[in-house]
matplotlib code that plots the C-alpha trace (Angstrom):
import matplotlib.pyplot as plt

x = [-11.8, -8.7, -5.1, -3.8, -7.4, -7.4, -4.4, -5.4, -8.8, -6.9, -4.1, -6.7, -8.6, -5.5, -5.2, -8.2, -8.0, -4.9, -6.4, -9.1, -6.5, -4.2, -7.3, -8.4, -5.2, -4.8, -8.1, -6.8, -7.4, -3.8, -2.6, 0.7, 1.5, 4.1, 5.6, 7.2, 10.8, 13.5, 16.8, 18.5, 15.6, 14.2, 10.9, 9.8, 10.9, 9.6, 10.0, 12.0, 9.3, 10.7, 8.2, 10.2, 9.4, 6.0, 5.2, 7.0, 4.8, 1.3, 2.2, 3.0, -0.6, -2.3, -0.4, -1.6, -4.8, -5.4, -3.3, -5.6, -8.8, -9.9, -9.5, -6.7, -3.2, -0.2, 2.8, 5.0, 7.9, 9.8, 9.2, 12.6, 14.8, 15.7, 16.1, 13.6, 13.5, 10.6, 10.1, 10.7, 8.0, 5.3, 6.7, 7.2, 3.5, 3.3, 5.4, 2.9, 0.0, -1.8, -5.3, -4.9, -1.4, -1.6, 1.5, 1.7, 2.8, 2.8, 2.5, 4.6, 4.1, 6.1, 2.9, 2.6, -1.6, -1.8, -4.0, -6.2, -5.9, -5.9, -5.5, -4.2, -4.6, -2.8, -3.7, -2.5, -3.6, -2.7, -3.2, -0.4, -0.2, -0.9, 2.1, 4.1, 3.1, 4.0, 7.4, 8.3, 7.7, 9.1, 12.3, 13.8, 14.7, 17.9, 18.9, 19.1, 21.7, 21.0, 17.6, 17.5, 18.0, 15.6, 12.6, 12.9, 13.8, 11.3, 12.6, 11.2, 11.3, 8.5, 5.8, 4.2, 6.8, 5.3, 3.4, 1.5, -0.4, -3.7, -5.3, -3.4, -4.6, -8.2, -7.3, -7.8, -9.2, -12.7, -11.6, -8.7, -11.0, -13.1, -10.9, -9.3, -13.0, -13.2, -9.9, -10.9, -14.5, -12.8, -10.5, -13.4, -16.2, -13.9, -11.5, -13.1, -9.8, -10.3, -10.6, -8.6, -10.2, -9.3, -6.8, -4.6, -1.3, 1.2, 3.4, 5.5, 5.4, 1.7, 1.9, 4.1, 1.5, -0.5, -3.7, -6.1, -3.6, -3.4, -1.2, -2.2, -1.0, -2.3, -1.3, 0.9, 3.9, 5.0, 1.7, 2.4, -0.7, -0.8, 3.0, 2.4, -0.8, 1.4, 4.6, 2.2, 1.5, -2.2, -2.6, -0.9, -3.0, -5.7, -4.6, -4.2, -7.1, -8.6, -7.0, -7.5, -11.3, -11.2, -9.2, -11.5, -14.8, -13.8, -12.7, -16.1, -18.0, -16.0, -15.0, -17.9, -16.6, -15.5, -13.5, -13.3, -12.0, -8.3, -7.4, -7.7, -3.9, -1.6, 0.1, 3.2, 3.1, 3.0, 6.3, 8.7, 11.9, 14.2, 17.6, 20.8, 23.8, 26.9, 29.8, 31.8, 35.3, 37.7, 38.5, 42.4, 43.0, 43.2, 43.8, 41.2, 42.4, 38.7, 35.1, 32.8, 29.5, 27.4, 25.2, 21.6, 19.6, 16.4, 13.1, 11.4, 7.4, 4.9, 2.5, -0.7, 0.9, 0.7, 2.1, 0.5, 1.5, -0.9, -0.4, -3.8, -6.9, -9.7, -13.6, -13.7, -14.2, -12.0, -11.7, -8.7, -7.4, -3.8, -5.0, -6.5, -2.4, 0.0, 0.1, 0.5, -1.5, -2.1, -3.9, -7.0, -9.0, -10.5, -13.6, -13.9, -16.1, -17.0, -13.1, -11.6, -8.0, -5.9, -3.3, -0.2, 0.8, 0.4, 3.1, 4.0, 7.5, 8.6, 11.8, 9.6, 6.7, 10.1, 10.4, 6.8, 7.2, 10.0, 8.0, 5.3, 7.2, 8.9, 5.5, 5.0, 3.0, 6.0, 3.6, 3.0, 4.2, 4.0, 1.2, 0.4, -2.7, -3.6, -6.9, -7.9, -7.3, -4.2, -1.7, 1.5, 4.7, 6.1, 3.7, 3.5, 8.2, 7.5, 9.8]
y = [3.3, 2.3, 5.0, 2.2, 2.0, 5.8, 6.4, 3.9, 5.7, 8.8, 7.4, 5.9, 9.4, 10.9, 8.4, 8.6, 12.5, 12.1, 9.4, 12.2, 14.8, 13.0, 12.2, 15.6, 16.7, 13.7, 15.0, 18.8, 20.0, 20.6, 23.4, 23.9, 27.6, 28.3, 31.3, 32.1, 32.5, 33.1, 33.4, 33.6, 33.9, 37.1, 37.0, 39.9, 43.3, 46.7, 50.2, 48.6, 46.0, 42.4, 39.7, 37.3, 40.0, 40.7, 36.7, 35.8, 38.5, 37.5, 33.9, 35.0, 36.7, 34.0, 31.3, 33.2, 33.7, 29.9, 29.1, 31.1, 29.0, 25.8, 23.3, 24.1, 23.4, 25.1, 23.9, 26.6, 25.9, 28.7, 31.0, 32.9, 34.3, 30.3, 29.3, 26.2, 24.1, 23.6, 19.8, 20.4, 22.6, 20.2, 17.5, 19.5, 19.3, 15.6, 14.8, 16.5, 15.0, 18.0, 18.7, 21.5, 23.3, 27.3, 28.8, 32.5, 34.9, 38.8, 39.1, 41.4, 42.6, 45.0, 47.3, 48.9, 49.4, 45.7, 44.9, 42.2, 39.1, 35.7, 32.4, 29.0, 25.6, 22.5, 22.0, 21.7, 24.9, 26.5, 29.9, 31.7, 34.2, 31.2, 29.0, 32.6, 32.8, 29.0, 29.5, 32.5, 30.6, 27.3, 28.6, 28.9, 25.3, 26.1, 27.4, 24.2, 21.6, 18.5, 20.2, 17.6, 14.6, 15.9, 16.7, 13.8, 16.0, 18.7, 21.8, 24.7, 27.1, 24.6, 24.0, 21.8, 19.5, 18.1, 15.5, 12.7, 14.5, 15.1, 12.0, 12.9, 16.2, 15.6, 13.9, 17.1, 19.6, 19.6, 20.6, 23.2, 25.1, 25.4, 26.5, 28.7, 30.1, 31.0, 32.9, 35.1, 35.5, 37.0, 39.3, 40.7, 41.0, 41.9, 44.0, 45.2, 43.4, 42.9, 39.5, 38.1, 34.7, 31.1, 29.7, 26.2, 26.4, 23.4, 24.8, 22.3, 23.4, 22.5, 19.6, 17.6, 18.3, 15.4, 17.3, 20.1, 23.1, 26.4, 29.3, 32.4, 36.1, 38.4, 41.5, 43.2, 45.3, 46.1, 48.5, 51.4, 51.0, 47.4, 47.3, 50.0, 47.9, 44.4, 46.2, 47.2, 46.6, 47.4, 45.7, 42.7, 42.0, 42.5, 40.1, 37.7, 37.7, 37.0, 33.9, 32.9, 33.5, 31.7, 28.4, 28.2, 28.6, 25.9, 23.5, 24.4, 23.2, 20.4, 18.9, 20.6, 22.5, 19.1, 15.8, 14.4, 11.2, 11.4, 10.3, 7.0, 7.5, 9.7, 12.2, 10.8, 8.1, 8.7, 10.4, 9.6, 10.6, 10.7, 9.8, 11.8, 10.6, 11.7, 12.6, 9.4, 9.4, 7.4, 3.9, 2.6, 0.2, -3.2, -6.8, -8.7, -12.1, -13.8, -12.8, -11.9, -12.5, -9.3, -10.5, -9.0, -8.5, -9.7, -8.2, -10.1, -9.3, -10.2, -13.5, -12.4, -9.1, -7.8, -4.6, -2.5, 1.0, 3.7, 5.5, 8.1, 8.7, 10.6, 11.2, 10.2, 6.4, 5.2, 2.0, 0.2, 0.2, 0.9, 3.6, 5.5, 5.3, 5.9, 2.5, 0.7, -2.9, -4.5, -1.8, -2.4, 0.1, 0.1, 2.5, 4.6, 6.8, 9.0, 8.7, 5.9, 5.1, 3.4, 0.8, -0.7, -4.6, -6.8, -8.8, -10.4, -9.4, -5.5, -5.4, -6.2, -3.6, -1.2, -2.0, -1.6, 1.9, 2.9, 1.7, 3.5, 7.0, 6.9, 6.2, 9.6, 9.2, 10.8, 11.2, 7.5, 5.7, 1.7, 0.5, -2.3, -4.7, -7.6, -9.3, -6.5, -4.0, -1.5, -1.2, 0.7, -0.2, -0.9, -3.3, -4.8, -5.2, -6.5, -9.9]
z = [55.9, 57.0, 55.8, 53.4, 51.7, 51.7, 50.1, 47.5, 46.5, 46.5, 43.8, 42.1, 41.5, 40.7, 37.8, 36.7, 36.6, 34.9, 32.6, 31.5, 31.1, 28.9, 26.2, 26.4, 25.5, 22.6, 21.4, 20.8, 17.3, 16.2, 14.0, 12.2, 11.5, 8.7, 8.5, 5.2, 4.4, 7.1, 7.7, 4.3, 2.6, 2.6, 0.4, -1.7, -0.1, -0.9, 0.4, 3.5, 4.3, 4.4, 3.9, 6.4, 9.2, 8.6, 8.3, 11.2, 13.1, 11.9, 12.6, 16.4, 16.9, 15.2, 17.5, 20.4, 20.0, 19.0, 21.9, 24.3, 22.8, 24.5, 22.5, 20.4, 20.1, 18.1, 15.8, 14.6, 11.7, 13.0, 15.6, 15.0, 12.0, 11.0, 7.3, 7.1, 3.6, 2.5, 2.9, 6.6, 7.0, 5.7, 7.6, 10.9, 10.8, 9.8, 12.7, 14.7, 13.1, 12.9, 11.7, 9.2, 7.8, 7.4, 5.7, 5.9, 3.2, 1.6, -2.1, -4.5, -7.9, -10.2, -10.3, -7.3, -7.9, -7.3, -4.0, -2.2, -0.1, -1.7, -0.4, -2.6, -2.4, -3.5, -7.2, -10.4, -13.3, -16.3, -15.0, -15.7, -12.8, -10.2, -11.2, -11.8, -7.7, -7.7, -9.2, -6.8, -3.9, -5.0, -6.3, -2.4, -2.7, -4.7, -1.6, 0.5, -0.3, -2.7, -3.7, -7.0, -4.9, -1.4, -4.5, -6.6, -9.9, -9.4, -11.2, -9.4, -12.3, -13.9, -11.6, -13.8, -13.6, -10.3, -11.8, -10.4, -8.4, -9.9, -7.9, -4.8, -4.5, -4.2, -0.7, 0.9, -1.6, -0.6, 3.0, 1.9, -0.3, 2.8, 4.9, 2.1, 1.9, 5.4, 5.4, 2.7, 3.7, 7.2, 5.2, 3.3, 6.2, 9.0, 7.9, 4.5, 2.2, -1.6, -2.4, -5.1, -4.1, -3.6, -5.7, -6.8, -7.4, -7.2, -3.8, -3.1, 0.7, 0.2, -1.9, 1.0, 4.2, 4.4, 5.7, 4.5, 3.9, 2.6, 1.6, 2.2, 0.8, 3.2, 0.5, -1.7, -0.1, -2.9, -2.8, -0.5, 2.0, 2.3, 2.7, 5.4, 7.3, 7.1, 8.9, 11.4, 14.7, 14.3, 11.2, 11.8, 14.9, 12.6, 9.6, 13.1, 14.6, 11.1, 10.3, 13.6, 13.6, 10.2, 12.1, 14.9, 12.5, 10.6, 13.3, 15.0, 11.9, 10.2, 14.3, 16.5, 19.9, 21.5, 21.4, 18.2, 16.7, 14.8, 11.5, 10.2, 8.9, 10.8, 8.6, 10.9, 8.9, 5.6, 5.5, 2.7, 3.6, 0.8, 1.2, 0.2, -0.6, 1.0, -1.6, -1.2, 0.0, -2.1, -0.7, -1.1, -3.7, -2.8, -4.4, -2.7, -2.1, -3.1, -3.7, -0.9, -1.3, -0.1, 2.9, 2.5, 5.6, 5.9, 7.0, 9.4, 9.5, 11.6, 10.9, 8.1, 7.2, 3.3, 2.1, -0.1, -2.1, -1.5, -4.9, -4.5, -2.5, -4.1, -3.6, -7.6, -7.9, -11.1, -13.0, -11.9, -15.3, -16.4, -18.6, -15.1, -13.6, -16.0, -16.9, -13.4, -13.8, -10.2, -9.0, -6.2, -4.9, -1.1, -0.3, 2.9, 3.9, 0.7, -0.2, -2.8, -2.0, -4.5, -4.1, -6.3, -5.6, -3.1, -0.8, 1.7, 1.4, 2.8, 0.3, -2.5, -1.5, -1.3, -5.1, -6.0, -4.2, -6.3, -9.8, -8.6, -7.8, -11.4, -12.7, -11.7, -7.9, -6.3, -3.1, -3.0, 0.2, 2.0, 3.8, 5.7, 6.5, 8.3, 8.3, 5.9, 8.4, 8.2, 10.9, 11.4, 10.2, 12.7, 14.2, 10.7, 11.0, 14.6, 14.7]

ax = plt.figure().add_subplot(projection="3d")
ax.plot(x, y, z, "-o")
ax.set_aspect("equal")
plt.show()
């Protein structure tokens, strides 16, 4: 074999290699950690133990131990003393298109006796101590700035006020509760915790992740021992290696121990950013010597595409009636798998699916977001605006 020929089998195994290494790393099960609070946001604090602190610290353990795993690989929201808003958190790990969202917390209770883990997922209830929780945590969004326009209206000292959810939530519910499940299971076996059990409350860090997700309150500081155990060393590393156990048995049974295939839909792209307007500046006054007509730009799209609204997906199968979505008519349903996803319109037209998106969110599917298909198969947007 001649040196040209050499060199050639030898950049070809290289590629190859590198070929393989890329899809294993694609096919890593992906895990956003969220710990709560930061910066100006304290949390609850008791007998000198900050909730930020201790979060921040369980978060860290958890990261590494995952990060030490084949297999695995980590998102943090913060891995310093950083004020994140809430809405950036759940789309941190939408950007990253990760498999499951874990946001880390400690509870607090004006009775000091109160004890026990507990872990919530995304729901709505009429429980009152769940959307108390609910209420505590939501209520650091009056911190960040334009909180009424970023949350479409949603007042945080009403948790039931995030409506439109009900269908939307049952996306991922099966999955959360599992996961939820296997937290507290390793809290109880493991390190002997009280269980205060699985729980649904509408978090509106939760309620934005597009992916199984949980919450979870790892105790009370505001009870003497368990304040003590959190601010620890010792116990922190314990509450870690918990959760992490918990992560890595549930990716083992819901993915196995190798490659698996992603997501039909990418959390990625199902983000709805909402837009806030910039205080406007006052313009001079001036006589304008004719009309102008305003020139409206046009969205090219590619040949066959129609644009849908994705208003819910749920393992229920519903009648496409009115009645079934707060009084939307036009609504289709497509099957897959043992999910039922529903849609609001059809068009050709972008602009006009950008309308039926808006009719849909004041019908109350604040969650709902533009999709796109051609021959009856969905594609990105992006390929879908392609000129």
């Amino acid at each position: 074999m001649g040196i040209s020929n050499k060199l050639k089998a030898v950049v070809s195994l290289a590629l190859l290699f590198s070929t393989i290494s890329v899809f294993a790393q694609n096919q890593k099960f992906r895990v956003t950690l969220d710990a709560g609070h930061g910066g100006k946001d304290f949390g609850a604090m008791y007998n000198g133990h900050i909730e930020k602190n201790i979060a921040l610290g369980v978060v860290q353990k958890v990261g590494k131990i995952l990060e030490s795993t084949p297999g695995f690989d980590v998102v943090y929201t913060r891995k310093s003393d950083v004020f994140i808003e809430l809405i950036e958190r759940a789309n941190i790990a939408n950007r990253a298109d990760s498999q499951i969202f874990v946001s880390i917390h400690c509870n607090a209770n004006k009775n000091s006796a109160a004890d026990g883990t507990e872990t919530y997922v995304m729901g709505m209830t009429k429980v009152k101590s769940n959307l108390e929780a609910a209420k505590n945590e939501n209520s650091v969004i009056t911190m960040e700035k334009d909180y009424k326009q970023k949350y479409e209206g949603f007042d945080p000292h009403n948790p039931e006020s995030m409506i439109g959810i009900e269908l939307m939530q049952e996306e991922f519910l099966d999955n959360s509760i599992s996961l939820a499940a296997k937290i507290q299971d390793g809290f109880v076996k493991a390190l002997g915790k009280k269980s205060r059990g699985v729980k649904q409350a509408p978090y509106m860090v939760l309620h934005k992740a597009y992916m199984p997700r949980v919450l979870i309150e790892m105790g009370f500081i505001s009870n003497a021992k368990d304040g003590a155990y959190l601010d620890s060393d010792e116990g922190q590393q314990e509450m870690a290696k918990a959760i992490a156990n918990a992560i890595i048995g549930y990716k083992k049974e819901y993915f196995g121990s190798g490659n698996f295939e992603p997501a039909d839909e990418r959390p990625s792209q199902r983000i709805q950013e909402t837009p806030v307007a910039d205080t406007p500046t006052p313009a001079p006054v001036q006589t304008p010597t004719r009309a102008i007509e305003p020139v409206v730009p046009e969205t090219t799209t590619s040949a066959g595409v129609v644009f849908k609204v994705q208003i819910s997906a749920s393992g229920t199968k519903l009648p496409t009636t009115p009645s079934n979505f707060k009084g939307l008519s036009g609504v289709s349903m497509m099957s897959s798998g043992a999910k039922y996803k529903y849609y609001y319109g059809e068009t050709s037209d972008y602009q006009m699916a950008r309308q039926k998106l808006s009719e849909a969110k004041t019908k109350g599917f604040p969650s709902a977001y533009v999709v796109a298909f051609r021959n009856g198969q969905q594609i990105s947007l992006d390929e879908a605006l392609k000129n």
